[in-house]
C-alpha positions as CSV (number, residue, x, y, z in Angstrom):
1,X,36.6,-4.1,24.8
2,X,35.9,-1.0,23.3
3,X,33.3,-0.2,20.5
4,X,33.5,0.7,17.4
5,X,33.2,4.6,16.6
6,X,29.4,6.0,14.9
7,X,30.5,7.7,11.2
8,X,28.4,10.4,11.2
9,X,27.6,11.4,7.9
10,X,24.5,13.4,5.6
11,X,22.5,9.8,6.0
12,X,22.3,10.0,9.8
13,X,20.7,13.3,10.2
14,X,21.7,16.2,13.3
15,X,19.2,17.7,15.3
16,X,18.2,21.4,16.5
17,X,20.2,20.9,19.1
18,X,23.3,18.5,17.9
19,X,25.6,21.7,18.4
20,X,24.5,22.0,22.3
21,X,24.9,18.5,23.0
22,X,28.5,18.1,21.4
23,X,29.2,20.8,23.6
24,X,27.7,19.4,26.7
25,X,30.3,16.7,26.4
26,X,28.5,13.7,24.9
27,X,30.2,10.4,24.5
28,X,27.8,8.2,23.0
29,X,24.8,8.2,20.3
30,X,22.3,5.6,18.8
31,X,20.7,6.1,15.7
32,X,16.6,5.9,15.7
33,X,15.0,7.2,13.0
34,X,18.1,8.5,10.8
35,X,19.0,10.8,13.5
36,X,21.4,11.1,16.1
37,X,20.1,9.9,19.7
38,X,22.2,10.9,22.8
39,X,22.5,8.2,25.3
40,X,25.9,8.9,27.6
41,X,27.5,12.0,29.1
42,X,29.3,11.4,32.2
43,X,28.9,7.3,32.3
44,X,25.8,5.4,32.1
45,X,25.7,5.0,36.2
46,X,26.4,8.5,36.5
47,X,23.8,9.7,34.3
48,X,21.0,7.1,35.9
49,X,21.3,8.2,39.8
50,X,21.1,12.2,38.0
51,X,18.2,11.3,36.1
52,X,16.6,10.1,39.4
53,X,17.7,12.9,41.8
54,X,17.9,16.1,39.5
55,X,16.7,17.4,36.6
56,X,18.0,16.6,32.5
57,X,17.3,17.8,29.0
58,X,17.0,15.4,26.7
59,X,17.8,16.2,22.6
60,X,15.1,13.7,21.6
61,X,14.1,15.3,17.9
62,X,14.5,11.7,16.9
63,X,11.4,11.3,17.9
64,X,9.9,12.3,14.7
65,X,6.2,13.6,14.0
66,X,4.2,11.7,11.1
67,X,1.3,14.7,10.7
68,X,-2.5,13.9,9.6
69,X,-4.4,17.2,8.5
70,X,-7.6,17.1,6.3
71,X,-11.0,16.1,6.1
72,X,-10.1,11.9,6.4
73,X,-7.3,12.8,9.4
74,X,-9.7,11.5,12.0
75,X,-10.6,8.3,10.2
76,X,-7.1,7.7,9.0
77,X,-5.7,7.7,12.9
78,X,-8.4,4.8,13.5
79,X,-7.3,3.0,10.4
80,X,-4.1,2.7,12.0
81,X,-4.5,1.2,15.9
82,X,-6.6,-1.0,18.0
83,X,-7.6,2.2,20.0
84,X,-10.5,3.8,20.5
85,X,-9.8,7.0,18.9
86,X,-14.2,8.4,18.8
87,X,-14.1,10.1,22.0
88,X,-10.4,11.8,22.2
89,X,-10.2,15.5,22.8
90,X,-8.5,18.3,21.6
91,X,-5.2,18.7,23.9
92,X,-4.7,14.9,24.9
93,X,-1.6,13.0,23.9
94,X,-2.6,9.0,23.5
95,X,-0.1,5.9,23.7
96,X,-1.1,4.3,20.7
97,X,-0.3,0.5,19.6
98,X,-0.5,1.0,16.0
99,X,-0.6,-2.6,13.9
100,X,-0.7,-3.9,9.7
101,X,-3.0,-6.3,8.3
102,X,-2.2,-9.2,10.6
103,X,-2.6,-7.6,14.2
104,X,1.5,-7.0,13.8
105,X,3.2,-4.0,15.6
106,X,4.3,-1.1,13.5
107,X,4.8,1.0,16.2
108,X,4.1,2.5,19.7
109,X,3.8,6.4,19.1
110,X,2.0,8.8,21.1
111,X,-0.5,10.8,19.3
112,X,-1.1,14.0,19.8
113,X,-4.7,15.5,18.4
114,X,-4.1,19.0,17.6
115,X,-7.3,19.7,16.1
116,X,-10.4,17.8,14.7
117,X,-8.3,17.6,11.6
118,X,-5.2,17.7,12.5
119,X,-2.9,15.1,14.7
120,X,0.8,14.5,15.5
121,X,1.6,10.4,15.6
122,X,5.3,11.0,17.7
123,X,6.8,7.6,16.2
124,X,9.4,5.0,17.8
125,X,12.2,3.8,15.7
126,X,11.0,2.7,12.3
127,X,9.6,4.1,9.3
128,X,5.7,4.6,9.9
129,X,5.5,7.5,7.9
130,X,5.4,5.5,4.6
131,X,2.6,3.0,6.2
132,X,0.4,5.8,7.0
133,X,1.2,7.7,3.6
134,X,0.5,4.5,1.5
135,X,-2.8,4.1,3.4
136,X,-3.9,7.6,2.5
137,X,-2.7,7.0,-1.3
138,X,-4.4,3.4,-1.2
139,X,-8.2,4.5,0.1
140,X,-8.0,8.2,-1.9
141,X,-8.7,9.7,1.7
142,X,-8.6,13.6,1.7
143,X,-5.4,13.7,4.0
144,X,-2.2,15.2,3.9
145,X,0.1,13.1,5.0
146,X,3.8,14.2,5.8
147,X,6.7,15.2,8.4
148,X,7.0,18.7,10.0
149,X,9.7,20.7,11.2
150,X,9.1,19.3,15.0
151,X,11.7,18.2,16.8
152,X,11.0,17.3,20.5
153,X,13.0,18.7,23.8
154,X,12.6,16.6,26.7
155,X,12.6,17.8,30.3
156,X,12.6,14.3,33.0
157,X,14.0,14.4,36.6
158,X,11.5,14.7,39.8
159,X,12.5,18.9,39.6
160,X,11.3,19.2,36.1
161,X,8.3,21.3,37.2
162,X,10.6,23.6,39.2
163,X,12.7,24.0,35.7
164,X,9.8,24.3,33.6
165,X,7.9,27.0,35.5
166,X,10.9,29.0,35.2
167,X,10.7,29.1,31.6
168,X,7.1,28.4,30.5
169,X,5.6,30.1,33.6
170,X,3.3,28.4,36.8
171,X,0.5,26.9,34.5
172,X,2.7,24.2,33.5
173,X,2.1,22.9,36.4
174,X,-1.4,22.5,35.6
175,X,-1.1,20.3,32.8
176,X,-2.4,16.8,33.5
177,X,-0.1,13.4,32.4
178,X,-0.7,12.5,29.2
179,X,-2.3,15.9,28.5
180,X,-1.1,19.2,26.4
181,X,-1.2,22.7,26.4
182,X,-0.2,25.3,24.3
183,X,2.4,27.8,26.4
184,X,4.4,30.8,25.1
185,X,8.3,31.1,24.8
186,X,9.6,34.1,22.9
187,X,7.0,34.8,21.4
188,X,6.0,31.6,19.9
189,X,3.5,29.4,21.6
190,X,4.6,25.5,21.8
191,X,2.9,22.3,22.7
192,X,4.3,21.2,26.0
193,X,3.0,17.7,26.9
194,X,3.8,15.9,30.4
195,X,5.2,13.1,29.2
196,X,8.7,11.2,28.5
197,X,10.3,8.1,28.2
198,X,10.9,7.7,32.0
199,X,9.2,7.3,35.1
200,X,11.1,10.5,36.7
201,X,8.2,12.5,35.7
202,X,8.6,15.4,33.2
203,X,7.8,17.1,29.9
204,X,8.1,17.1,25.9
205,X,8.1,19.9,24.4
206,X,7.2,20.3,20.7
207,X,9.8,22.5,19.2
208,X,8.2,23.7,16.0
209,X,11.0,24.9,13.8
210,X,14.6,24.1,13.7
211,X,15.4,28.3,14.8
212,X,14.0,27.3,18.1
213,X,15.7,24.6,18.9
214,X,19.1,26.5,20.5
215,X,17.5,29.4,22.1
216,X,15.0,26.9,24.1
217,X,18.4,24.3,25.7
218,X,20.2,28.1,26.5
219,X,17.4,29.2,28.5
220,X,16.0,26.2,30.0
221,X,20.3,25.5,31.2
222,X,20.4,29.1,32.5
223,X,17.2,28.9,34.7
224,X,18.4,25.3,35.9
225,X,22.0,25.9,37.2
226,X,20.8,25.8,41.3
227,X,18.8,22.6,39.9
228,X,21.6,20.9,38.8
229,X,20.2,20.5,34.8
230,X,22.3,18.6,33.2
231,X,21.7,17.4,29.5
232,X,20.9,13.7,29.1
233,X,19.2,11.0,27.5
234,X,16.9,8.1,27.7
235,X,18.7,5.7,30.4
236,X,18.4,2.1,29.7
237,X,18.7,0.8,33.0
238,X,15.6,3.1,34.7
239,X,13.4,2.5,31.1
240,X,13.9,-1.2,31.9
241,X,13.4,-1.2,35.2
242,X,10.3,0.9,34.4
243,X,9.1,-1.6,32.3
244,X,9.1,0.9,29.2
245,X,9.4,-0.7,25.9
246,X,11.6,-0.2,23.1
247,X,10.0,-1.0,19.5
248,X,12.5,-3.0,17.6
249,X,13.9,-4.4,20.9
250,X,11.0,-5.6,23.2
251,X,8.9,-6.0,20.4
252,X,8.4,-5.9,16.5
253,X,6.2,-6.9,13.6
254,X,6.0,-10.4,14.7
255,X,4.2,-9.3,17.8
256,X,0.4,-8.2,18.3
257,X,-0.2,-5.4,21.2
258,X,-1.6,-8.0,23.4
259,X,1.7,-10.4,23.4
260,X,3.5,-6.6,24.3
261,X,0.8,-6.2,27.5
262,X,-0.6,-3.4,25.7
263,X,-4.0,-4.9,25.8
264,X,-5.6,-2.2,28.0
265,X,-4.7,0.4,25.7
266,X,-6.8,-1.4,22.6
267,X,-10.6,-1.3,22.1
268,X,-10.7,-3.4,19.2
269,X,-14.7,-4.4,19.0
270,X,-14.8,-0.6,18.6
271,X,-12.4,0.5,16.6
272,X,-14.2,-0.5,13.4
273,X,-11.9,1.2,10.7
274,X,-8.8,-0.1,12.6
275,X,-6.7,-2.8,9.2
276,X,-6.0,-5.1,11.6
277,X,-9.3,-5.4,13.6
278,X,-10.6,-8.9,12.6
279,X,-7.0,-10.5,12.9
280,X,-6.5,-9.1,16.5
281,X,-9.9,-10.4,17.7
282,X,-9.0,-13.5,16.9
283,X,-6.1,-13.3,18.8
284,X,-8.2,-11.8,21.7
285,X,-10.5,-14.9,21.2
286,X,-7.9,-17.4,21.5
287,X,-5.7,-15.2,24.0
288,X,-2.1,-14.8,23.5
289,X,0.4,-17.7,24.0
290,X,3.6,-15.3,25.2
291,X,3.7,-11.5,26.7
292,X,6.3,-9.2,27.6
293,X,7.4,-9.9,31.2
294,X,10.0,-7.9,33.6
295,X,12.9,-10.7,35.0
296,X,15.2,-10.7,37.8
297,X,18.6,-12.2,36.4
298,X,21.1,-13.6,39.0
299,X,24.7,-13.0,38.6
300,X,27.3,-9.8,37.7
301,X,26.3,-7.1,35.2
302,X,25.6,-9.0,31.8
303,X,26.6,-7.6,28.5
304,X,24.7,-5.8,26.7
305,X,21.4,-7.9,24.7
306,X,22.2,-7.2,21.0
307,X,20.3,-10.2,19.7
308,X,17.5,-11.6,22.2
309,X,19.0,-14.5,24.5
310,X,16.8,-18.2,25.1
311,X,14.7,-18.6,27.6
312,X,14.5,-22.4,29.1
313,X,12.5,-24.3,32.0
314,X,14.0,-27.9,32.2
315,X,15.3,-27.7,28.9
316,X,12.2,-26.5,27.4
317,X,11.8,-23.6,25.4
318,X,10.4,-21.3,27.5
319,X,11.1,-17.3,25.6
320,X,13.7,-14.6,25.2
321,X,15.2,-12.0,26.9
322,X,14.6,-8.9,24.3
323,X,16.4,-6.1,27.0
324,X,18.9,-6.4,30.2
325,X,21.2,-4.0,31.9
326,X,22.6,-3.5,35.7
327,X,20.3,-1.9,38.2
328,X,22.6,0.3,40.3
329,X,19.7,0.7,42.7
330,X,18.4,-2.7,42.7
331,X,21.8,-4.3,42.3
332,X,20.8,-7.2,40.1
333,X,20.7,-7.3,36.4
334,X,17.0,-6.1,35.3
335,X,15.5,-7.5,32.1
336,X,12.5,-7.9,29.8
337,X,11.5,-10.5,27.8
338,X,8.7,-12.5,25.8
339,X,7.8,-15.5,28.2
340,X,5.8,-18.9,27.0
341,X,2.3,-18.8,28.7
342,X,3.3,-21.8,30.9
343,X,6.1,-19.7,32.5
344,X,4.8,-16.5,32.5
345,X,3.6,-16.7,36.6
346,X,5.8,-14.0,38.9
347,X,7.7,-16.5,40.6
348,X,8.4,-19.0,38.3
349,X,12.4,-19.8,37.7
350,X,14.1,-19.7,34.2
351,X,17.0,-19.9,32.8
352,X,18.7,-17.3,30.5
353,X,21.3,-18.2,27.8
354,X,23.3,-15.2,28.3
355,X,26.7,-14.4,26.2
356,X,29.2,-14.9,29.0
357,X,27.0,-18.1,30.2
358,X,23.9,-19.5,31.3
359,X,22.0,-17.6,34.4
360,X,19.3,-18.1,36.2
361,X,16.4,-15.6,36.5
362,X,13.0,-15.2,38.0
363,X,10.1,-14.1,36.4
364,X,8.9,-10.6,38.3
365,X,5.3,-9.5,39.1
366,X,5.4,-6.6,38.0
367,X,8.2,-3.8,36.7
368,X,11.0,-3.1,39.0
369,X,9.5,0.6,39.4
C-alpha cells in the first residue's frame, strides 16, 4: 500500500541544504522539528548496507540549536538535566537527559559548551526551546535565550575520517568521541564534533550560517567520489539495532531518564539546581518499575510501529514495543520497547501484539550492535 505524499509548505521549514538533497534523488522525508528530515534515497535496505560499508552526508539541520549565553548560562544548563554539568570543559559535547518538574523527559540533546557562558543544547524532536526560554523569563536569570542560524551536516560511515581529512585537514582525526574542535573551511572556522546518530562512527558539523550550508555538501561530494559518499540519512534499522533512542518514539514525557536506561548519564544528588531533582530521587529510591529494552521479534518483516504495540507474558501485561524494523544483517525483526520489571531479564519470552498478528519475541541482553 503506498503512503500518502508530505505537502510541503512555509509551516514545514527547508534546510541549507534542501536544494542538494532534492537533487541527490530523495524519496522520502519526516518532519522533526518543523523541518524537513531525509530518511530514503535509493531504498531503505540499500541505504543501510551503504551506511555500514561507505561513507554518507546526512542534511540533519533539523537538529536545531536552543543557545544559552550570559552570566546565568551555566546555571540555567543545570536547571534543566539530572547531569552533572560543574566539571564540563570547554570543547566537550554531553548527551544530556533533560526533564520538567516531575522527573519527565523533555528531551535528549547533546550539549555543546562553547564557552563559560555560552552553550549549544542540539535538541530531538520537540519544542524545548520554549521550556528553557520560560525558565529564564520565570527565575529573571541574566540569559539570553534563543535559536541560531546553525544547521548541522552529518558525516557517518566507517570512511568518514578519510572524507573529513580531505576537507577539514589531518587534525580531525584528533578529535576525541564526544569531543569538539574548532576547524577552518573557507575561511570560516566551524565546530566539528565526532558524533552522530549511528554507530558507523562519524562527524557533525555545526554549519553556522545558512550561506554555508551548499558550498560545504559540494566540497565534501567532490573529495568523496573514490569513497563512494553518497547522501543519506538516519537509518532506522542500524539506530535500532544500535539501541539509539528516538524522543517521542522510545520515550516521552511520561518517562523519567532512568525507565529510558539513561541512568548512568544522571548525577542527580549533585546536580542541585536541576527542577526535577527531588522527584527523580525518589524514583532512584524506589527504582524504576519498566526500562527500555532491545527485543528479538520472530516472524517476516513487521510493519512499521506507528502507535506502540502490547507486550504480554501469559496474558499478563507485560509493556510495549515503542520501535521495530527488519535487520537485513541480523535477519529478524529488531525492536525496542518499555518492558515490566518482571520481564525485563535477557532471555525471558514475550509476546508482541503486532498489526498483522500476534508474535513472539525475546527479550535481548543487550543492543543488537
Amino acid at each position: 500500500m503506498s503512503m500518502p505524499l508530505l505537502s510541503r509548505s512555509r509551516r514545514v521549514r527547508p534546510t541549507p541544504f534542501s536544494k542538494r538533497v532534492d537533487a541527490a534523488g530523495v524519496k522520502a522525508y519526516s518532519v522533526y522539528n518543523h523541518m524537513l528530515l531525509p530518511t530514503v534515497f535509493e531504498s531503505a535496505e540499500a541505504d543501510y548496507h551503504h551506511l555500514k560499508r561507505h561513507v554518507q552526508v546526512w542534511d540533519v539541520s533539523c537538529e536545531r540549536q536552543v543557545e544559552l549565553a550570559g552570566a546565568d548560562a551555566a546555571r540555567l544548563v543545570q536547571m534543566l538535566t539530572p547531569r552533572d554539568f560543574s566539571k564540563v570543559a570547554v570543547g566537550q559535547c554531553l548527551y544530556t537527559p533533560m526533564v520538567d518538574e516531575t522527573g519527565g523527559m523533555l528531551n535528549d540533546p547533546v550539549t555543546l559548551k562553547l564557552d563559560e557562558d555560552r552553550y549549544w543544547v542540539s535538541i530531538a524532536d520537540s519544542d524545548l526551546l520554549f521550556w528553557v526560554k520560560g525558565l529564564a523569563q520565570g527565575m529573571a536569570l541574566d540569559v539570553a535565550v534563543f535559536e541560531p542560524d546553525v544547521s548541522p551536516l552529518a558525516v557517518q560511515g566507517p570512511r568518514s575520517d578519510d572524507l573529513m581529512a580531505r576537507v577539514f585537514g589531518e587534525a580531525v582525526r584528533g578529535i576525541r568521541f564526544f569531543r569538539y574542535e574548532l576547524l577552518p573551511f573557507q575561511g570560516h572556522d566551524f565546530v566539528v564534533a565526532r558524533s552522530g546518530y549511528s554507530k558507523q562512527g562519524g562527524f557533525e558539523i555545526y554549519v553556522d550560517g545558512t550561506e554555508r550550508g551548499e558550498p560545504l555538501w559540494d566540497a565534501l561530494m567532490s573529495a568523496g567520489e573514490d569513497l563512494d559518499v553518497r547522501a543519506g540519512g538516519p537509518s532506522a534499522t542500524e539506530r535500532i539495532e544500535a539501541g539509539l533512542l528516538s524522543y517521542g518514539n522510545d520515550m516521552t514525557l511520561d518517562n523519567t531518564p532512568h525507565e529510558c536506561g539513561l541512568g548512568r548519564f544522571c548525577q542527580t544528588a549533585d546536580a542541585v539546581d536541576c527542577v526535577g531533582r527531588d522527584a527523580l530521587l525518589t524514583v532512584i529510591a524506589e527504582g524504576p518499575q519498566r526500562q527500555i529494552r532491545s527485543l528479538a521479534i520472530e516472524g517476516e518483516a513487521v510493519p512499521p510501529c506507528i502507535e506502540p504495540w502490547p507486550v504480554t507474558v501469559n496474558g499478563e501485561h507485560a509493556g510495549q514495543v515503542t520501535s521495530a524494523a527488519w535487520s537485513f544483517d541480523f535477519e529478524c525483526n529488531a525492536a525496542l520497547g518499555m518492558i515490566e520489571h518482571e520481564y525485563w531479564e535477557p532471555g525471558t519470552q514475550i509476546m508482541v501484539d503486532a498489526p498483522d498478528g500476534q508474535r513472539v519475541a525475546k527479550v535481548m541482553a543487550g543492543a543488537f550492535i
